[in-house]
N, C-alpha and C positions, 0 to 999 in steps of 0.2 A: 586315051581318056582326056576331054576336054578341058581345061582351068575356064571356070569364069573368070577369074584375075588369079594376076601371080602371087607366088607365094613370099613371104618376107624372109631375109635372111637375116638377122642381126648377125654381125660379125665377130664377136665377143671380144677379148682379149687379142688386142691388135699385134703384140707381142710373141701371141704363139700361132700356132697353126691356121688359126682360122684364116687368114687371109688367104693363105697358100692353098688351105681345102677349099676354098671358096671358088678361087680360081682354076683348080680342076674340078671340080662337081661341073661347073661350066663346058670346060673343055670333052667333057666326056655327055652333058646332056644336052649344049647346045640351046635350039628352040623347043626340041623335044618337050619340055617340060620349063617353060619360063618361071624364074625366079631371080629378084632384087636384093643386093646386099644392102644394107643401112650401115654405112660407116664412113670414113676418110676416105676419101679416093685416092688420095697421096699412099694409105695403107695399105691400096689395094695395087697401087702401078706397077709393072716390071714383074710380075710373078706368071709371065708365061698368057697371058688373057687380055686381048684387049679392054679396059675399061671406058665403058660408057655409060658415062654420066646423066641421067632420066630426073626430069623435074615433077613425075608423077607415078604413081605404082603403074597404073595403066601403061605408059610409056613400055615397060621392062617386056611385053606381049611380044612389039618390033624388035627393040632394042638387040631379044635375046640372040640374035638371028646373025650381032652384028660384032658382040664381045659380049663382056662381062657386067649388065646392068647394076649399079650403083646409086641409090638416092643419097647425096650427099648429105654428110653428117658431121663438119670438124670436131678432131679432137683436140686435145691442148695442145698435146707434144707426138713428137716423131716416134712411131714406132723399133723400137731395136730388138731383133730379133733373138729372144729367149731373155730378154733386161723387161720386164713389164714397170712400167712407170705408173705411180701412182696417181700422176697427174691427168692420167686416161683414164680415170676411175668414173668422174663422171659422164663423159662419152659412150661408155660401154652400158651403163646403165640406160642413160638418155635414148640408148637405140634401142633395147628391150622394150621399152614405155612404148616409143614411137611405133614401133611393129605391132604391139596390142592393139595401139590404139590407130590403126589401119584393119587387122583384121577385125575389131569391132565395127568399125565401119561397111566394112564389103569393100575395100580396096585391094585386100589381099585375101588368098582364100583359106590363109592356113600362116603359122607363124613355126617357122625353125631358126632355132640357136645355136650360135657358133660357141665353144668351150667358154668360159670365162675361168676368171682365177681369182676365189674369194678373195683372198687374202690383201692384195693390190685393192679392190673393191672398199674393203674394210680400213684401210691406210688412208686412201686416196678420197674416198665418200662417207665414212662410217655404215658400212651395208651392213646393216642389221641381220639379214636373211642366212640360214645353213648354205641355202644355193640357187639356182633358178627355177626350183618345182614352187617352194615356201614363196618366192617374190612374184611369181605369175598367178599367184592364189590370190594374194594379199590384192596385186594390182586389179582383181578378178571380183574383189568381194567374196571368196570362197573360203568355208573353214576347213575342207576336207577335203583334198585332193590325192590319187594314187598315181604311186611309179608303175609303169610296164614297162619293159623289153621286150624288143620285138625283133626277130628274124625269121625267114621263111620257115623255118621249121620248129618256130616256138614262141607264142607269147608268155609271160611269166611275170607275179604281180609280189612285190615283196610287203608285206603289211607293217613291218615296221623299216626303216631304212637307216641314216644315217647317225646310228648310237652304240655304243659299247657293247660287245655282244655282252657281259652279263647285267647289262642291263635292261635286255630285251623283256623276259618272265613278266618282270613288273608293268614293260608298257603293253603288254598283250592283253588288250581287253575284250570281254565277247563285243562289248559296243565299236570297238576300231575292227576287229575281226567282221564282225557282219556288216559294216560300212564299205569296208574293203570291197567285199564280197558284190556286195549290191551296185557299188559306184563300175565295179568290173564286170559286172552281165549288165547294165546298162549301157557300159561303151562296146563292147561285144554286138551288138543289138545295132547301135545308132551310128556310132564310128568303124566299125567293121562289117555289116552288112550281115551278122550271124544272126537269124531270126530265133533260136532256140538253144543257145550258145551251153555248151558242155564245160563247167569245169574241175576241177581233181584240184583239192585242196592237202597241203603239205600238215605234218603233224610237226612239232615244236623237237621235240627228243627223239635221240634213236630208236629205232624200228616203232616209230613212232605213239613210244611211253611201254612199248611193251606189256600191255594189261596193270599200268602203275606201277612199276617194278625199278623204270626208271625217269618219273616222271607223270603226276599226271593230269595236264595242262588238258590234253586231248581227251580224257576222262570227261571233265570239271566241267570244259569251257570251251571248249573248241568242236567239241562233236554236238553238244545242246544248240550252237549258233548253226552247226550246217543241219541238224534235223527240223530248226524252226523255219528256218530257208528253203528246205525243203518240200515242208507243208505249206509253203506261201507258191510252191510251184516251179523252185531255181531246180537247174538239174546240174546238183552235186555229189560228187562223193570223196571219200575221206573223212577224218584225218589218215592221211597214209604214209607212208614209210619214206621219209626223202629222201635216199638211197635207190629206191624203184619206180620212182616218178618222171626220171627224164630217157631211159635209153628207146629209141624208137618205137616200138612196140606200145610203151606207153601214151607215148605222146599222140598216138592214132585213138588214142582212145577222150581225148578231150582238145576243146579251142583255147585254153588257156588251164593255167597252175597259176594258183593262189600258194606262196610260202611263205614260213614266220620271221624273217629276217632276212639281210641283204647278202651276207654270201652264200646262205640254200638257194637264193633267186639268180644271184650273177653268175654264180661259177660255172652251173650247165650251161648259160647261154653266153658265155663269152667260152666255153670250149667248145660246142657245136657253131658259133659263127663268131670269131674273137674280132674280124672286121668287119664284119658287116652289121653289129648289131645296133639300133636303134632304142632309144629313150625316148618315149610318148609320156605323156601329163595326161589323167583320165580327170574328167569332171568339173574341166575348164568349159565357158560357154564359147571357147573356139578351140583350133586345132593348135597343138603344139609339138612337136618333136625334135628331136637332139640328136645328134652325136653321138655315141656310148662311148666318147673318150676326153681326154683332159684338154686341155693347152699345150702339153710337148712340147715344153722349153727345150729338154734339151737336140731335139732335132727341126727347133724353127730354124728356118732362112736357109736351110739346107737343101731344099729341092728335094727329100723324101718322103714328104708329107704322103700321106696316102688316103685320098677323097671318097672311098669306097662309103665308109660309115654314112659321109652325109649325103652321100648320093641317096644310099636307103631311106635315110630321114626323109630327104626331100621326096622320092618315090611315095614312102607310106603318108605323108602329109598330101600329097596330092590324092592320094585312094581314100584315105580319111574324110578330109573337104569333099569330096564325092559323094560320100558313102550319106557323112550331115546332110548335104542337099537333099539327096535322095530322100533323107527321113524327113527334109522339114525341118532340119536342127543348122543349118546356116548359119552364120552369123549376118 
């Protein structure tokens, strides 16, 4: 599959893995699939990858053929590995922006994030943001964006994410529910190539409220949003039992799981692919995906990074960018 242009890497937290993943995603894709990191090239040196330095995205096409493509980006300070300095806090940002705003352009065809580490970010810059789904929204003009995970054998959409599980009940709206909904057979369709996309929605409580007995969210409010969906023509079903939604059998039966919170959505697909899963951004008007894992302080600088996760990313960002052109939906 061919890139009109390569894809952007932001590097993220120079501290943790990302450099090192950076430098084997390379190692192991080569020209195969060109893609630019956006960071320090000091960050990037001696980790196993020749780095070469590209004064343009374009550039990174040849480059990839030759080392490790790099649009140079300084930061303030030396990276030490598993110490994140606050003083890199704007640098890491600075390279997120910069990548948007390439693939808003058409310089890149797709944008993947290396980990960041809020907390450094919030010291270092005062980053207002939970993470980099909420700052790639904000930088997007978008009020409503969704998480998926994705690995060959499961996409999976969690409708509320990053909050106290008993805080969930309250933020479960039919309104975030059937946006969820929608923003997710939208990207199905135009970022995945699924012209009639199938998907099984999770119910909130066990055996999913049991007829009310314990719970009943899927009664109320959760089954009235997939029967209006329904009669608009989505092909849904559920609310079902998130207990019988993920073992294979199920999963042949839909292209994506919609569930009500973040560890009904993680836990199957970090035990059915615990390396290899990806983090995509639905209903940005470019491609994004990620890593489905931290910074790993403590095994930076170690040499046992393991680049599998963003190999995926960068694979399914390239199918993605693809799939947009296909539709007409490019940046």
């Amino acid at each position: 599959m061919k890139l009109l242009a390569p894809i952007a890497l932001s590097v993220g937290e120079p501290s943790g893995i990302g450099p090192e993943i950076a430098a084997g995603a390379w190692a192991r894709l080569g020209a195969q699939l060109p893609f630019f990191v956006i960071g320090d090239p000091k960050h990037l040196a001696g980790l196993g990858a020749p780095v070469v330095e590209i004064a343009a995205p374009c550039d990174a096409m040849d480059a990839s053929s030759r080392g490790l493509p790099v649009l140079p980006h300084p930061f303030a300070a030396p990276a030490v590995p598993g110490q994140p300095d606050a003083a890199n806090a704007r640098g890491v940002i600075e390279a997120i922006t910069r990548g948007v705003d390439l693939v808003r352009q058409g310089e890149a065809s797709a944008l993947t994030t290396g980990p960041i580490h809020k907390k450094a970010l919030k010291d270092g810059a005062g980053f207002r943001f939970p993470g980099h789904t909420e700052f790639l929204a904000d930088l997007a003009g978008v009020e409503q964006v969704v998480m998926m995970l994705v690995c060959p054998e499961l996409r999976v959409v969690p409708v509320t994410i990053h909050i106290a599980l008993q805080a969930v009940p309250a933020a479960l709206t039919a309104a975030l529910v059937r946006e969820t909904i929608t923003i997710t057979h939208s990207a199905l369709q135009q970022d995945f190539g699924i012209a009639s996309p199938r998907i099984a929605v999770a119910g909130l409580n066990p055996h999913g409220g049991e007829g009310g007995t314990m719970g009943r969210e899927e009664i109320e409010m959760i089954a009235p949003v997939l029967e209006a969906l329904r009669a608009e023509g989505l092909a849904l079903t559920g609310p079902h039992s998130a207990d019988t939604m993920f073992h294979a059998g199920a999963r042949a039966g839909y292209d994506a799981a919609v569930a009500m919170y973040h560890d009904q959505a993680l836990v199957p697909i970090k035990t059915i692919d615990f390396a290899g899963g990806v983090n995509v951004t639905l209903g940005l008007p470019f491609v994004r995906t990620s890593p489905d894992h931290g910074t790993a302080f403590d095994i930076a600088g170690r040499g046992i990074a393991d680049p599998t996760s963003l190999v995926a990313a960068l694979e399914v960002a390239r199918d993605m960018a693809a799939a947009r052109d296909a539709s007409g939906r490019a940046p």
